[in-house]
C-alpha positions as CSV (number, residue, x, y, z in Angstrom):
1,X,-16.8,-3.4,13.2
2,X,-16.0,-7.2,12.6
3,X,-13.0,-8.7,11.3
4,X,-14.7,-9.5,8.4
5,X,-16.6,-6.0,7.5
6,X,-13.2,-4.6,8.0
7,X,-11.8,-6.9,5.5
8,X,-14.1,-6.4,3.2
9,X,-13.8,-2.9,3.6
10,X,-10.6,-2.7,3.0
11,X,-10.1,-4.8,0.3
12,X,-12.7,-2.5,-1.8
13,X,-11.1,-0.6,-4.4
14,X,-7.9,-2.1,-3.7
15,X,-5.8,-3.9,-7.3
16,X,-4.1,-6.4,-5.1
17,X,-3.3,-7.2,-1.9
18,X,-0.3,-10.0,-0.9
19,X,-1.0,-12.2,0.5
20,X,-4.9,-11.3,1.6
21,X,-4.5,-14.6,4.4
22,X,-1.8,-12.2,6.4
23,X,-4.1,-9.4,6.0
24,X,-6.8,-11.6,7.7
25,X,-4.7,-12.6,10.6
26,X,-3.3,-9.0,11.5
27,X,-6.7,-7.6,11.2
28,X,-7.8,-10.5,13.5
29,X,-4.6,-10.4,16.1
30,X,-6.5,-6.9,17.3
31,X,-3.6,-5.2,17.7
32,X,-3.2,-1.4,16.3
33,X,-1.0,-2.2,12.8
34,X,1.4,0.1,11.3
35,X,0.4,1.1,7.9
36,X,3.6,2.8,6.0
37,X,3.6,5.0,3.3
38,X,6.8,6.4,2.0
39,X,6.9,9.3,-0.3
40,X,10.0,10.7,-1.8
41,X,9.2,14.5,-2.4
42,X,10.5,15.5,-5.7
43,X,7.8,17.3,-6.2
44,X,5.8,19.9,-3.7
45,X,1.7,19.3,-4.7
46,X,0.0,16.5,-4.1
47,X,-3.3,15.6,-6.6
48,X,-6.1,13.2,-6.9
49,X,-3.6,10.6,-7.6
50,X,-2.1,10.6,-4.2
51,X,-5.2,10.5,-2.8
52,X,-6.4,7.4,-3.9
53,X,-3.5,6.0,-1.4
54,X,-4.1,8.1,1.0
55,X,-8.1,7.9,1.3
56,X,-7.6,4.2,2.2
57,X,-4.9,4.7,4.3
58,X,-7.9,7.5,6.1
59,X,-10.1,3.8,6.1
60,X,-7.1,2.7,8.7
61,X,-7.2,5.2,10.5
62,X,-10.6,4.8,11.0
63,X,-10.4,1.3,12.4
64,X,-8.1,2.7,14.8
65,X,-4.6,1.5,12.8
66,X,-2.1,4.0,12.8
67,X,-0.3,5.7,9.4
68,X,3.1,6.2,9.6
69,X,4.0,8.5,6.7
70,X,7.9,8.4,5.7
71,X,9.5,11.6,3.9
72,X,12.5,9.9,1.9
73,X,14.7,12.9,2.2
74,X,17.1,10.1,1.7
75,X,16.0,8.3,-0.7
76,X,15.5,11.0,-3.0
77,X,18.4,11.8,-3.2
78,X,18.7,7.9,-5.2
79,X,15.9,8.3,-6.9
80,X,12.7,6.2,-7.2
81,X,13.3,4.5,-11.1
82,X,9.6,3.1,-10.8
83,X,8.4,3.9,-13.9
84,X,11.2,5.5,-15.2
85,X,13.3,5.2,-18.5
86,X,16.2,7.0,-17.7
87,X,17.9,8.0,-14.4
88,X,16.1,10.5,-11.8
89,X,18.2,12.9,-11.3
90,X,19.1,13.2,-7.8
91,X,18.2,15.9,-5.2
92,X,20.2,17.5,-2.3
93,X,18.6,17.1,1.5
94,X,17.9,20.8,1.3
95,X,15.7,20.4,-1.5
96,X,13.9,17.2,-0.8
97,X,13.1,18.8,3.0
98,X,11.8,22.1,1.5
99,X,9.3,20.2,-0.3
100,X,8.7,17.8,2.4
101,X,7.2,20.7,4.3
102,X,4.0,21.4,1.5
103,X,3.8,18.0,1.3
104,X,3.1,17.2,5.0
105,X,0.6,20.0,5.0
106,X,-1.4,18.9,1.6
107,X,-1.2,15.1,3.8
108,X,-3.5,16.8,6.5
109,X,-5.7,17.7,4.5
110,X,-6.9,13.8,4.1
111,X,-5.1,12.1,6.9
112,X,-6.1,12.4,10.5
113,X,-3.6,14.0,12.7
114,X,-3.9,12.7,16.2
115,X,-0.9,10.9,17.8
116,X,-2.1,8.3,17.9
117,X,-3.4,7.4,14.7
118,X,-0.6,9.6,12.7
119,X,3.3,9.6,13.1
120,X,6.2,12.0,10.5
121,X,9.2,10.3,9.6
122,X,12.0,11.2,7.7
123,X,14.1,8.3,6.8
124,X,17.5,9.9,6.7
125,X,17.0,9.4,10.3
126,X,18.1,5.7,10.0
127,X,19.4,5.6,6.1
128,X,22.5,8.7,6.6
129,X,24.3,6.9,8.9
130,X,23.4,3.3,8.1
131,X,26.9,1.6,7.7
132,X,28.3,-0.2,4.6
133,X,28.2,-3.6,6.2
134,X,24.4,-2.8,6.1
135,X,24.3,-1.8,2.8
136,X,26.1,-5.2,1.6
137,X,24.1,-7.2,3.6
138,X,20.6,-5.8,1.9
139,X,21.9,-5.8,-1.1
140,X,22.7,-9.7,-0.7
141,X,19.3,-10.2,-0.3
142,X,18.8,-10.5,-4.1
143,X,20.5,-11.7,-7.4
144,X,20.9,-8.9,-10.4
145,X,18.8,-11.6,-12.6
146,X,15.9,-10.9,-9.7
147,X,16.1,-7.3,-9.7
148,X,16.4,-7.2,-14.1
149,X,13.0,-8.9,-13.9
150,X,11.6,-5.9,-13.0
151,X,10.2,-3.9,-16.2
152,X,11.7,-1.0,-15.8
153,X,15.0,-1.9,-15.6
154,X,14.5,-5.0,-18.3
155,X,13.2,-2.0,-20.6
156,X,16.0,-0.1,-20.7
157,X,18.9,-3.2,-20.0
158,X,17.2,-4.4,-23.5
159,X,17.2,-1.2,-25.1
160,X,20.8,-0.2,-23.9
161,X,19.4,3.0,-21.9
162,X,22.2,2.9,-18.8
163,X,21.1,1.9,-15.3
164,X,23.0,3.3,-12.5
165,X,24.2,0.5,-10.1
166,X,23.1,3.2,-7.2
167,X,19.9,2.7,-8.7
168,X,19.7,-0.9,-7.6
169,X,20.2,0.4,-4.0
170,X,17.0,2.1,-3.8
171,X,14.3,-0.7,-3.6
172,X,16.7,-2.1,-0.3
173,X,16.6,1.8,1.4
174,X,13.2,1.8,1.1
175,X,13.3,-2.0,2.4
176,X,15.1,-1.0,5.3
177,X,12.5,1.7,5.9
178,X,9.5,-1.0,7.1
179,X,12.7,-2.6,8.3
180,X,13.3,0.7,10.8
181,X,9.2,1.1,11.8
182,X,8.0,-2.1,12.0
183,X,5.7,-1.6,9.2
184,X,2.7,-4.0,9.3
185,X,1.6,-3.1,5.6
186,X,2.8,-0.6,3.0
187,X,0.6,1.2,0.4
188,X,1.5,1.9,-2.9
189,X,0.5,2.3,-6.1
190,X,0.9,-0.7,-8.6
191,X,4.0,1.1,-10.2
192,X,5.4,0.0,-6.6
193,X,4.5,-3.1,-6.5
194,X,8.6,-4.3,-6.8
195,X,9.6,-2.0,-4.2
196,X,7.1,-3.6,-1.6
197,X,7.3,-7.1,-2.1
198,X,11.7,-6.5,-0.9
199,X,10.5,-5.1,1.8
200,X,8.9,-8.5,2.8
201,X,12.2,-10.3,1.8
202,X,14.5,-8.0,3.6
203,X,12.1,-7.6,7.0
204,X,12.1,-11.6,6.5
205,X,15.9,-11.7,6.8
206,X,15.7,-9.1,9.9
207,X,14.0,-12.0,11.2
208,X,10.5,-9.7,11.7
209,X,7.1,-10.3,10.6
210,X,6.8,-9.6,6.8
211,X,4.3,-6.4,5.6
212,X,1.7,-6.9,3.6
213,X,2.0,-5.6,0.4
214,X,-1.3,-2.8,-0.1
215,X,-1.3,-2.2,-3.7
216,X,-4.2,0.4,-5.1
217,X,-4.9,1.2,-8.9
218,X,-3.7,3.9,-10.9
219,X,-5.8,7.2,-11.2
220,X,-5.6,8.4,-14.7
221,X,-4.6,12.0,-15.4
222,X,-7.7,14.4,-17.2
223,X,-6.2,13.1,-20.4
224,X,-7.8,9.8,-19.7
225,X,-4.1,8.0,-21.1
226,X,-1.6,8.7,-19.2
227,X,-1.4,8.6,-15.1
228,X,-1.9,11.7,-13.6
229,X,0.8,13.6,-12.8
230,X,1.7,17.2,-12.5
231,X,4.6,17.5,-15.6
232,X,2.2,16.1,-17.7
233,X,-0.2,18.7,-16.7
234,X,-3.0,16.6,-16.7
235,X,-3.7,16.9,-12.2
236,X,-6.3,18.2,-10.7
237,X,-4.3,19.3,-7.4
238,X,-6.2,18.9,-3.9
239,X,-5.3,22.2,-2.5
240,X,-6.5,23.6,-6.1
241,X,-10.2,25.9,-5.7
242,X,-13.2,24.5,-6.3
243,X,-14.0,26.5,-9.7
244,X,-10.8,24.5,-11.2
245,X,-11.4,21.4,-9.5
246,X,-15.3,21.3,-11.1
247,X,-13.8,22.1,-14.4
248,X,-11.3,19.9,-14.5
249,X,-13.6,17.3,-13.4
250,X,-15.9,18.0,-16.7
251,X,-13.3,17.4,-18.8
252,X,-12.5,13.6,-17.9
253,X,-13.0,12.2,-20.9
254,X,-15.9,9.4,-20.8
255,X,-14.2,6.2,-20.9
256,X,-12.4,7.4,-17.4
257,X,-15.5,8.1,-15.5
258,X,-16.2,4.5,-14.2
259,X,-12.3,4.9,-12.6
260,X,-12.9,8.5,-11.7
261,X,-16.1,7.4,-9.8
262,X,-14.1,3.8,-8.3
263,X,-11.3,6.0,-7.3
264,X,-12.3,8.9,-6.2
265,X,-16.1,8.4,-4.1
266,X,-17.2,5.5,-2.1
267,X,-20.3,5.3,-3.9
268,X,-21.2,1.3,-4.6
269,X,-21.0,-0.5,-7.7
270,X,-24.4,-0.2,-8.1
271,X,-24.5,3.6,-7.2
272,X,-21.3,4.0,-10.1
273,X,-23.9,1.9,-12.7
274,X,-26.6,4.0,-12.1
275,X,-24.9,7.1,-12.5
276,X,-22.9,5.8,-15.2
277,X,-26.8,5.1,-17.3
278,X,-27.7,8.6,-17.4
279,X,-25.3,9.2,-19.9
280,X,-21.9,10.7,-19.9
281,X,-23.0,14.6,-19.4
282,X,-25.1,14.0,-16.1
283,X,-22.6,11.6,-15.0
284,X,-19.4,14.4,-15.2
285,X,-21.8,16.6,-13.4
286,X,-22.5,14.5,-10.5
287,X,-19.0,13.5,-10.3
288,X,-17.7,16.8,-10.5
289,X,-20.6,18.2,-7.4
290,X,-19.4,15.0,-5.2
291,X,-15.4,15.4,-5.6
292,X,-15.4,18.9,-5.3
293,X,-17.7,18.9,-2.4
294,X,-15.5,16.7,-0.5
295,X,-12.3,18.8,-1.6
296,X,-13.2,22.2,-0.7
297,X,-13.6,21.0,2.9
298,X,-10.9,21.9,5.3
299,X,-10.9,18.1,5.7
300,X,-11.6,15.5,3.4
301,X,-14.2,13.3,4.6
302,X,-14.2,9.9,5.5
303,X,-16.3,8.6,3.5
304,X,-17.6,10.3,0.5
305,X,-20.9,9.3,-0.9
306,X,-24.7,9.8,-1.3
307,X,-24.7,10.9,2.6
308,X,-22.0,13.3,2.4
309,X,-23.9,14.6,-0.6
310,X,-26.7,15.1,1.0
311,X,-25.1,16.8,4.1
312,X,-23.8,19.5,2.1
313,X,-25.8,22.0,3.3
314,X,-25.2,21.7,6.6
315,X,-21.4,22.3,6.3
316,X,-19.5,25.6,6.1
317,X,-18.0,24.9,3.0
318,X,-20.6,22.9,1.0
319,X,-23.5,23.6,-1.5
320,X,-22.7,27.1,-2.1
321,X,-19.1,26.7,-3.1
322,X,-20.3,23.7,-5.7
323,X,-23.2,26.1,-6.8
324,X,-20.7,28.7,-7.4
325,X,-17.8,26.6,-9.0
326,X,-20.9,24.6,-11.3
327,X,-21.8,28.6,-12.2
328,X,-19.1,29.7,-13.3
329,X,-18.1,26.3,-15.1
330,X,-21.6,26.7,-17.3
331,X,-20.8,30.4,-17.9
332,X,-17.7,29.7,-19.1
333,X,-19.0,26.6,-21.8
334,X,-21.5,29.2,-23.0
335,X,-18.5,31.3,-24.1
336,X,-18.8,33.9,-21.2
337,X,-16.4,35.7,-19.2
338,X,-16.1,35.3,-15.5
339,X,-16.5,38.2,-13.1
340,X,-14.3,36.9,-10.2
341,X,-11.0,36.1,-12.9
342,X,-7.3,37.2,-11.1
343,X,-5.9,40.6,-12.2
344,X,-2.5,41.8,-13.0
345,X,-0.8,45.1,-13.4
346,X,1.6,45.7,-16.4
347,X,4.6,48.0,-16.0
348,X,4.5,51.1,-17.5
349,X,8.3,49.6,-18.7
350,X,7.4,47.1,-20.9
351,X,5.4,49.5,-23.5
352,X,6.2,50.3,-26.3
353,X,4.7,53.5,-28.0
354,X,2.1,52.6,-25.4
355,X,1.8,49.1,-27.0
356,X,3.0,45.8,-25.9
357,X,3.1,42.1,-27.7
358,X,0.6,40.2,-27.1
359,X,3.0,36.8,-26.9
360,X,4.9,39.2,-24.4
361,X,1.4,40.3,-22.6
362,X,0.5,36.4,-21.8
363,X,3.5,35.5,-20.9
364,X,3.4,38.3,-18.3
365,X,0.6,37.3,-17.2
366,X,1.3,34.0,-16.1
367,X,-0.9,32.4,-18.8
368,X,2.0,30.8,-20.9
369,X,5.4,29.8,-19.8
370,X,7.1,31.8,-22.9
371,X,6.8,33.9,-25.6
372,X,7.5,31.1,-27.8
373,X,4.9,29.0,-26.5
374,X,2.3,32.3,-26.8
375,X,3.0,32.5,-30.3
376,X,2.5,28.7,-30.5
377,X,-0.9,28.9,-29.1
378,X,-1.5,31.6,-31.4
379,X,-1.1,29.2,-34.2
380,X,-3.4,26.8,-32.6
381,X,-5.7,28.8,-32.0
382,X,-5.4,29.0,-27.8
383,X,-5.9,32.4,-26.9
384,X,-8.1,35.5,-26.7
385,X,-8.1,39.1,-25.4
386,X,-11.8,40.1,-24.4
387,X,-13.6,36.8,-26.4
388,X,-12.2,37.8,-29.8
389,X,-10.0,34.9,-30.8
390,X,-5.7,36.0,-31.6
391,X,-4.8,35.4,-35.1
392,X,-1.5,37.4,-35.4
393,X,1.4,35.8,-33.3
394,X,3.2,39.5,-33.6
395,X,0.1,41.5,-32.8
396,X,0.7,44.6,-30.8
397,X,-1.8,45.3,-27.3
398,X,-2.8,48.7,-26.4
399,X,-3.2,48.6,-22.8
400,X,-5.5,52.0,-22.6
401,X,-8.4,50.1,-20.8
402,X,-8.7,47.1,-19.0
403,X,-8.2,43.3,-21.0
404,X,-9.4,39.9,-20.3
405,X,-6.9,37.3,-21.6
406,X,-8.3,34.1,-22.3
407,X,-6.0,30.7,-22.5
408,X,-8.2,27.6,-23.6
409,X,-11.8,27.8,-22.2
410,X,-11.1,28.2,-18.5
411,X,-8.0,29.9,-17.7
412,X,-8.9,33.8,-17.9
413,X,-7.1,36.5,-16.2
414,X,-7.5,40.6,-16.3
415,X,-5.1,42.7,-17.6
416,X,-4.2,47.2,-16.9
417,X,-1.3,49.2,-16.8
418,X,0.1,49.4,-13.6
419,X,-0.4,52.5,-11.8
């Protein structure tokens, strides 16, 4: 592939990249780059979110560039306050690593793995020990005016919320982290856009050649609002099975298709149009088939569009696991009950006269985080046992035949007494 086609291939779906003319002339040195992408692991599951990052980082690794990924066990610890309006608060190395370990195997699931094109970092190897006439000399690197222009941090300096001068630190240890590789470009998201850009000025003072700055849009949660994200519980996890992932996927509301399709598929901008022109309804449905397609593979493909579509029924894990999730999805929106729904036994110990609460009974069965929030959902009108609708947050359950609890539309799962 030319220089130019893999510009341009590149550069497609990306919000911004700085400055595009360094792009150009790494991509045309021909040497193998070093694309970094550090990831602080504060939380174990990765989601269609982090793919968007990591599917072009996939396009890299296809030209033959290789992905270094960074675990900031270190950094974690500090706390990314991207985004945030209050302090992060921090983690131990312990906990960071434990989560580092799901995180590196959801990764692989996108990424390729070879040697070559794939190295694991962890950036306490350079940041633990780094001495404190290291740390004053990155953190000379900028004025407190110059880090207060980020928003962020203006935010809550104008609206008194406390910043943490440790805070300040962590834009310079992830600095020092393309510092430590040699990092030709970083990815990020556009919350990260801050955190890149020092680590051009501090690889500048190292006397190396700056990164270019890789910055991708935003994938919005199933809410359509807010980003996705797993505490707001709008995600639709990549390791998540294909019946979820399809019915998540219908639920995107219509004005976050077009970013849904951008995002998430390589179809073209004409391809997205047309789709877009049947209406909403056949649109979900095609995106929902393509995405989950590409999801339920052991790996996620390269490139996923009309082709890959189309291929489906040569793979192991294609057609029949859409067919199936698209099934059950429709059966479900007709008011049905699934067969294949997850079962779980009651103990005998917490009946009562051979009854048991119902806010209790959901909250056993995983459906609800708390009796509280059971009896809240009653209210709302959430939940079901065997279709019929809950009206009385105190109801008692007899539990002398099998039960289907229902949360929502989708989220069903069968009830007994334990043996």
């Amino acid at each position: 592939m030319s220089v130019g086609d893999s510009f341009r291939l590149l550069k497609t779906g990306a919000f911004e990249v700085i400055p595009e003319d360094e792009l150009w002339a790494k991509l045309s040195s021909g040497k193998k780059l070093v694309i970094k992408l550090g990831a602080d692991p504060t939380k174990p599951d990765l989601h269609l979110g982090h793919a968007v990052v990591l599917r072009k980082m996939r396009q890299f690794q296809e030209l033959g560039h290789k992905v270094v990924l960074i675990i900031g066990d270190f950094t974690a610890i500090i706390g990314d306050p991207s985004g945030r309006s209050k302090t992060r608060p921090p983690m131990t190395l312990e906990e960071t690593r434990a989560n580092a370990q799901s995180y590196v195997e959801q990764v692989s699931k996108i990424l390729r793995q070879e040697p070559e094109l794939f190295e694991l970092r962890y950036n306490s190897e350079w940041l633990e020990n780094l001495s404190f006439k290291e740390v004053v000399r990155l953190a000379s690197q900028m004025t407190v005016a110059q880090m207060l222009e980020r928003e962020d941090f203006k935010n809550r300096y104008t609206s008194g919320t406390p910043i943490s001068v440790h805070e300040f630190l962590y834009p310079f240890a992830q600095a020092y982290d393309s510092v430590a590789i040699k990092a030709d470009v970083e990815m990020g998201g556009t919350d990260q856009k801050f955190n890149l850009l020092v680590g051009r000025t501090v690889q500048e003072a190292y006397g190396m050649e700056k990164q270019v700055a890789f910055i991708m849009p935003i994938l919005p949660g199933t809410d359509g609002v807010e980003k996705m994200s797993k505490s707001l519980d709008n995600y639709i996890g990549i390791f998540e099975d294909s019946t979820s992932v399809f019915a998540k996927l219908m639920k995107v509301p219509d004005n976050a298709l077009p970013a849904y399709f951008e995002l998430c598929t390589d179809l073209t901008k004409e391809e997205i149009e047309q789709a877009l022109a049947q209406g909403p309804v056949k649109a979900h449905y095609l995106l929902a088939r393509l995405v989950t397609a590409a999801y339920c593979q052991p790996r996620v493909p390269a490139v996923i569009n009309w082709s890959f579509y189309q291929s489906l029924t040569r793979l192991p894990l294609g057609a029949s696991q859409v067919i199936h999730a698209e099934e059950r999805y429709n059966e479900i929106a007709k008011g049905g009950i699934p067969e294949d729904v997850p079962a779980f036994a009651v103990p005998a110990s917490e009946l009562k006269d051979g009854q048991i609460a119902v806010a209790r009974l959901f909250t056993l069965a995983g459906l609800t985080p708390s009796n509280a929030e059971a009896r809240r959902m009653v209210g709302n009108k959430g939940l079901r046992i065997d279709g019929e609708l809950i009206e009385d947050p105190n109801l008692q359950v007899k539990l002398d035949k099998p039960l289907v609890l229902q949360r929502g539309k989708d989220k069903f799962v069968r009830v007994q007494l334990k043996a």
